[in-house]
C-alpha positions in Angstrom: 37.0 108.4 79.9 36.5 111.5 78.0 38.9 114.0 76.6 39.3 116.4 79.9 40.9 112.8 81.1 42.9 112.7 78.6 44.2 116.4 79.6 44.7 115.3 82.9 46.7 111.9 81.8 49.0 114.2 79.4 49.4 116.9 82.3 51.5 114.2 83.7 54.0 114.0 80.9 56.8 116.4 80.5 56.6 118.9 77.2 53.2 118.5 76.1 51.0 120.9 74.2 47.9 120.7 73.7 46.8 122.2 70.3 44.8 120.9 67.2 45.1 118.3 64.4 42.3 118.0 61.8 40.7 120.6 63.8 40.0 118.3 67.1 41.7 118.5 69.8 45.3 116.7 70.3 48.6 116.9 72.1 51.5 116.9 70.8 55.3 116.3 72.3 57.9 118.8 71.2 55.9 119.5 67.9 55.4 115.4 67.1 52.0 113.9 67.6 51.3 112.1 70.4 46.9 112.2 70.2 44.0 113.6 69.2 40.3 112.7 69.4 38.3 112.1 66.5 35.4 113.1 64.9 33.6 110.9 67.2 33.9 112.2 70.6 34.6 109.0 72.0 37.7 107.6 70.2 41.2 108.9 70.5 43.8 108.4 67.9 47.2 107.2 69.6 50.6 107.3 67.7 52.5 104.0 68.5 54.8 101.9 66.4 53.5 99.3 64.0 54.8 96.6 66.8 52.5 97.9 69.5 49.6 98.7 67.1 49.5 95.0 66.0 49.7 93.0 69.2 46.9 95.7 70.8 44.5 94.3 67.9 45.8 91.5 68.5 44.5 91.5 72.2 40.8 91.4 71.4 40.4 94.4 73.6 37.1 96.0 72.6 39.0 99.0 73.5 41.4 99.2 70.5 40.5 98.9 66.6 41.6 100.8 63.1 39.6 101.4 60.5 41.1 101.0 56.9 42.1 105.0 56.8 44.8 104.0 59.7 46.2 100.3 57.6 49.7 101.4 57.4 50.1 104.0 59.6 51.6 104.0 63.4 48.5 104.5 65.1 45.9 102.6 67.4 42.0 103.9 67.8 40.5 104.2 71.1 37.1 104.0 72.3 37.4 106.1 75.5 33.8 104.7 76.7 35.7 101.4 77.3 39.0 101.5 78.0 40.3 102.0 81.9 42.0 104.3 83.2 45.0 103.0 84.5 45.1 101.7 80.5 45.0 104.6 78.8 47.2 106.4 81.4 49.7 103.7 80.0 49.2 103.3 76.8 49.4 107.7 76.6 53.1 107.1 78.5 53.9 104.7 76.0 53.5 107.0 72.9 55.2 109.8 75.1 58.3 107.7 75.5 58.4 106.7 72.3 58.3 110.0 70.8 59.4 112.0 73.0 63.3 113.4 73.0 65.3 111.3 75.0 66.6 113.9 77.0 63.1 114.7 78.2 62.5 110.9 79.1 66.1 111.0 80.7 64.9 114.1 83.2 61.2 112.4 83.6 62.4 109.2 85.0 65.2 110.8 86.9 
């Protein structure tokens, strides 16, 4: 996966921008972050809830990790070269419906 999937992924989801955060590219819904890639090209930073953070780590999915910079913070790293598509398409839906305005999630499923 690279970030032009990621695009593509979001493109799905009602009221997303895509702008910057630390000066990499991200998306954000209705001004709240949703994802950015990192430094490294290759990992994307998800916002999710502390919940969904700990039982992906929990997995054992080579796909997710943190790195102490993250230890407290609502947000799951991804290593794009691993994960599948059909996984990050969901695990992107999952931070949209989370943060998105429930209106918007109202009108999306509807």
């Amino acid at each position: 996966m690279t970030w032009d999937d990621v695009r593509r992924l979001v493109g799905r989801l009602e009221g997303c921008e895509e702008g910057t955060s630390y000066g990499t590219p991200a998306f954000r819904v209705r001004r709240t972050f949703l994802c950015r890639l990192r430094e490294e090209p290759d990992v994307l930073v998800v916002k999710v809830d502390h919940e969904e953070k700990a039982a992906l780590l929990q997995s054992g999915d080579p796909a997710y990790f943190t790195l102490p910079h993250y230890d407290g913070y609502p947000a799951i790293l991804v290593r794009l070269d691993v994960i599948a598509e059909a996984e990050l398409a969901e695990l992107l839906e999952l931070a949209w419906r989370t943060h998105a305005p429930a209106k918007l999630v109202r009108d999306h499923d509807a």
